[in-house]
ROLUMSE-651759 format. One line per 4 residues: number of its first residue (from 1); their letters; for each residue x, y, z of N, C-alpha, C, CB. Coordinates in steps of 0.1 Angstrom, whole numbers, m for minus. Glycine has a CB too. Layout:
! ROLUMSE-651759
NUM = A = X,Y,Z,X,Y,Z,X,Y,Z,X,Y,Z  ... .
END
This chain:
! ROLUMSE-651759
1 = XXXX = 83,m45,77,69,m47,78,65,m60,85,62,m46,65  69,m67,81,69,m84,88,76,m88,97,71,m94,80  92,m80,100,97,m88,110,101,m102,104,86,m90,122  99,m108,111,108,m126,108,98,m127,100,110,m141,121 .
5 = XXXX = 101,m133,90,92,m142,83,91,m160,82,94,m138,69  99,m158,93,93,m176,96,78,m179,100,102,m184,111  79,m191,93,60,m193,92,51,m187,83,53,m188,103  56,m176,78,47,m167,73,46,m172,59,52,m153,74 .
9 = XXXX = 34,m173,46,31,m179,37,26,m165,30,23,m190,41  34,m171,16,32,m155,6,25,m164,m9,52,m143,1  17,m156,m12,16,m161,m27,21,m152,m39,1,m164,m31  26,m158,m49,37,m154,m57,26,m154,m71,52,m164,m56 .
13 = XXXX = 29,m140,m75,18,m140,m90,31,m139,m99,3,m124,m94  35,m146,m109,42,m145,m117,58,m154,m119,43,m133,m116  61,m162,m125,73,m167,m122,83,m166,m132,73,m179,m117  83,m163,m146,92,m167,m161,94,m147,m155,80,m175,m183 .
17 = XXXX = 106,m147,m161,113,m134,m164,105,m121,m166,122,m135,m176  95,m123,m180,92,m118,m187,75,m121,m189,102,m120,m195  68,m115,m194,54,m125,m199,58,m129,m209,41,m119,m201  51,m142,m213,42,m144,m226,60,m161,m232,40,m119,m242 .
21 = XXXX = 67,m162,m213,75,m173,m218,72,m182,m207,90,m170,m220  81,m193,m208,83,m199,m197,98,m198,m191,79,m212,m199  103,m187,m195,119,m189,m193,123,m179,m176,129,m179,m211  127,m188,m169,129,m184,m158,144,m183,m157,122,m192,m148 .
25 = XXXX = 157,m178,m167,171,m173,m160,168,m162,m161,185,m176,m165  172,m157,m147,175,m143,m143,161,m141,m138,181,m133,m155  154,m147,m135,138,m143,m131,142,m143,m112,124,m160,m139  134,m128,m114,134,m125,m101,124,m134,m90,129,m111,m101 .
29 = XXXX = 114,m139,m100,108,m146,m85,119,m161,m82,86,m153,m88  131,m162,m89,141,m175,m83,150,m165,m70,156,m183,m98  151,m155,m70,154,m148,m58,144,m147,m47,157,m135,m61  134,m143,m51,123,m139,m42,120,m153,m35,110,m132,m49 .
33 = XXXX = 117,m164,m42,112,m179,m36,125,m185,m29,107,m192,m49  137,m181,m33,149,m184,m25,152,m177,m11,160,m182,m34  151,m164,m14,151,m158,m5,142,m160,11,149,m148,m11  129,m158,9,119,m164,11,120,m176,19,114,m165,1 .
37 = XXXX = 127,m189,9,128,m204,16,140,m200,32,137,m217,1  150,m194,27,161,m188,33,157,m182,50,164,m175,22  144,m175,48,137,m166,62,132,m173,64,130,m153,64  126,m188,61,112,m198,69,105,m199,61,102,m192,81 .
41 = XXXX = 94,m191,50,88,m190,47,87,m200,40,86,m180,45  68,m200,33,68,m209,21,57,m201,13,64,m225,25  56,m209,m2,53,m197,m9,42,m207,m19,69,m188,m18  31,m198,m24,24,m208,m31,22,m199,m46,8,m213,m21 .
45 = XXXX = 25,m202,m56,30,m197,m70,20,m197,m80,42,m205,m75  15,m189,m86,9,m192,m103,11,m183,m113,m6,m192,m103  18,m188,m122,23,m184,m132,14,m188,m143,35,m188,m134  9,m184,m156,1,m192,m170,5,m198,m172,0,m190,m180 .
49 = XXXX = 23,m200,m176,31,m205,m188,41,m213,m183,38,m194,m195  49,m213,m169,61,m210,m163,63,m226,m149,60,m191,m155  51,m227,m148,48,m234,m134,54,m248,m136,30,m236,m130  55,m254,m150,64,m268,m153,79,m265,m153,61,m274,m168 .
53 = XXXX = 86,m253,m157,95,m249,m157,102,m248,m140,93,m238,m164  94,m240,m136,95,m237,m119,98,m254,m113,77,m229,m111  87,m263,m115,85,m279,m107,99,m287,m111,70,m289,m114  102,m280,m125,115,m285,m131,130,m283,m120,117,m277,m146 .
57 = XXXX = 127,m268,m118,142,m263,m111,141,m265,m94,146,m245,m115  127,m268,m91,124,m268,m77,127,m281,m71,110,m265,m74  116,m289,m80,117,m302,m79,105,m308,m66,134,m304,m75  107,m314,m61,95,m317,m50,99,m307,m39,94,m335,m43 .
61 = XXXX = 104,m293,m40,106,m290,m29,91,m285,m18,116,m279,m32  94,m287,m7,78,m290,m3,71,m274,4,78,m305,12  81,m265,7,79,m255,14,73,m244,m6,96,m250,26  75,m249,m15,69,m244,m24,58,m252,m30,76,m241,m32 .
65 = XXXX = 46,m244,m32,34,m251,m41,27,m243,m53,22,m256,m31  15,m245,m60,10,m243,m73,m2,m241,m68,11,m255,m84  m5,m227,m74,m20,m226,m76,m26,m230,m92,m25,m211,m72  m41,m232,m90,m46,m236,m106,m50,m219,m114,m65,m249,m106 .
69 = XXXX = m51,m211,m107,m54,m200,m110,m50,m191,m102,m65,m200,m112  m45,m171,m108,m42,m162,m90,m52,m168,m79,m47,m140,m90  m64,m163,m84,m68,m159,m70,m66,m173,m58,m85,m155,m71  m63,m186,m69,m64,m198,m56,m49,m196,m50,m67,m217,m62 .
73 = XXXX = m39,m187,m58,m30,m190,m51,m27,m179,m39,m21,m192,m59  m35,m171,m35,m38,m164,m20,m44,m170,m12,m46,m154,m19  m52,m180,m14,m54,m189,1,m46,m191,10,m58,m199,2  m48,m181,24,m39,m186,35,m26,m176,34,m34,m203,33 .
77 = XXXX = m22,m169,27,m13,m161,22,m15,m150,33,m15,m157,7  m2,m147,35,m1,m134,42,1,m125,36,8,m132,49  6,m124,24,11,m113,16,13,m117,2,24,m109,21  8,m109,m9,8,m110,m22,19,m105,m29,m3,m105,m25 .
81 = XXXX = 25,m111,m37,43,m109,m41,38,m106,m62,58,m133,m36  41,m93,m65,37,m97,m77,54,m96,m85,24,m86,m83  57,m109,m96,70,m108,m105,73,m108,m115,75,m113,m106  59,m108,m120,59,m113,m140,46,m101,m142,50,m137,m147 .
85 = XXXX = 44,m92,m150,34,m83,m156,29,m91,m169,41,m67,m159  17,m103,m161,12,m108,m173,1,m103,m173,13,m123,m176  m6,m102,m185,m20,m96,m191,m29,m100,m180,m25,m102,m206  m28,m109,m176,m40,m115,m165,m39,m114,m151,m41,m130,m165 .
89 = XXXX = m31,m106,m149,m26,m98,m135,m31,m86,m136,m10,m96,m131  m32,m80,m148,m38,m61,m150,m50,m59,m139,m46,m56,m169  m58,m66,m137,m72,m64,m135,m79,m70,m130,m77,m62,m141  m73,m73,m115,m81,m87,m109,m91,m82,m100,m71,m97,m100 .
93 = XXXX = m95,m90,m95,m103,m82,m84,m102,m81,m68,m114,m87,m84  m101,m70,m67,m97,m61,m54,m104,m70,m42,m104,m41,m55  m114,m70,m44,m122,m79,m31,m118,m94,m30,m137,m80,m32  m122,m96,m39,m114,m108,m36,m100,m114,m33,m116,m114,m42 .
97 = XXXX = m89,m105,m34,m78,m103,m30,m78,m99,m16,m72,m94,m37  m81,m91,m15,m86,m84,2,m92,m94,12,m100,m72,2  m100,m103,4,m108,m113,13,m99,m124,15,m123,m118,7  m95,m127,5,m87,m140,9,m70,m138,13,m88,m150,m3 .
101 = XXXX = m67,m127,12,m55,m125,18,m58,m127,37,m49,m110,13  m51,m132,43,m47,m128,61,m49,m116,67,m32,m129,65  m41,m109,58,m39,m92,58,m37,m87,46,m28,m85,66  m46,m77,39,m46,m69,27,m31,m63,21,m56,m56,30 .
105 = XXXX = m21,m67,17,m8,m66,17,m5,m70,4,m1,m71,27  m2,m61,m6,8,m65,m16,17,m59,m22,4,m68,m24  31,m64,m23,44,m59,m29,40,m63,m41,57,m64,m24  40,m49,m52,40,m54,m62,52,m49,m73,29,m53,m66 .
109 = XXXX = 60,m54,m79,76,m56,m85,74,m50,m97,82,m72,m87  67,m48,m103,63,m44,m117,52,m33,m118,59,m55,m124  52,m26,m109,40,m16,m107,28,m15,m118,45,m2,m105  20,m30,m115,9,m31,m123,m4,m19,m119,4,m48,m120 .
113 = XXXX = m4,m14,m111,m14,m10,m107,m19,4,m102,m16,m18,m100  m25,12,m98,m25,26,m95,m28,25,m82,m33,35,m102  m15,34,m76,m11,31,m61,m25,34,m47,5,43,m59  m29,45,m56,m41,54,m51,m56,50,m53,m40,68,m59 .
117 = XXXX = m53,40,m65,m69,32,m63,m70,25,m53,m74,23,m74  m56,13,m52,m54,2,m46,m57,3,m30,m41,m2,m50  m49,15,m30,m53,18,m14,m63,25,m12,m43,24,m7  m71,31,m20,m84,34,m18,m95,23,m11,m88,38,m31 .
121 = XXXX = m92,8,m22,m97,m4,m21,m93,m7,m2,m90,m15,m34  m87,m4,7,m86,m10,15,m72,m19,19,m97,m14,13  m65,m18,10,m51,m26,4,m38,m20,5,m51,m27,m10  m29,m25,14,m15,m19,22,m7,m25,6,m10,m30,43 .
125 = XXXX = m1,m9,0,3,m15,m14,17,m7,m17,m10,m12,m26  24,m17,m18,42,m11,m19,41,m14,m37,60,m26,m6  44,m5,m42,51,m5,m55,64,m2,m57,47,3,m63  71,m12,m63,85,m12,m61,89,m2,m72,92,m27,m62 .
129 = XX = 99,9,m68,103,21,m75,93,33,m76,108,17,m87  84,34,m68,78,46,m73,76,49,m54,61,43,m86 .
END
């Protein structure tokens, strides 16, 4: 879909394994942000619980940053990366996702959402396994 992803800037909803921890072994978004660092990219992250944990294993790395809340962490974002199915991801709002994304695009890893609303909304929407 993207081609190279050098340059290209994603925001990452979710980072601990699981909801409701901060425990990131085996947590897919340490692939995805690696991966990611790997093709160019850089990535701007908000997790509830997880984000000290993350600053812990990252460290000042500079091509990664922190939002205070989701929606601030789509500013500028090309693409919306979802990793953690926390309660506060169920039911965000469509427009404002749409508006502040670059392009209306989101991979989402945990198929929070109904594929057929989403793209009703206007929204280029990969659910991973379905």
């Amino acid at each position: 879909r993207f081609g190279d992803l050098q340059g290209k800037h994603f925001a990452l909803w979710g980072l601990s394994f699981k909801p409701n921890t901060d425990d990131m072994r085996e947590a897919p978004s340490r692939e995805l942000i690696d991966d990611l660092f790997a093709a160019g990219a850089t990535v701007t992250a908000y997790d509830p619980v997880a984000m000290h944990e993350t600053q812990r294993i990252y460290g000042a790395e500079p091509r990664l940053s922190y939002a205070e809340n989701p929606m601030g962490a789509l500013d500028g974002a090309d693409a919306l990366l979802i990793a953690t199915e926390w309660k506060e991801f169920r039911s965000p709002d469509f427009d404002t996702i749409k508006q502040k994304l670059k392009q209306p695009l989101i991979f989402d890893g945990r198929n929070l959402y109904d594929p057929k609303f989403v793209r009703g909304m206007g929204i280029e929407y990969f659910a991973i396994g379905r």
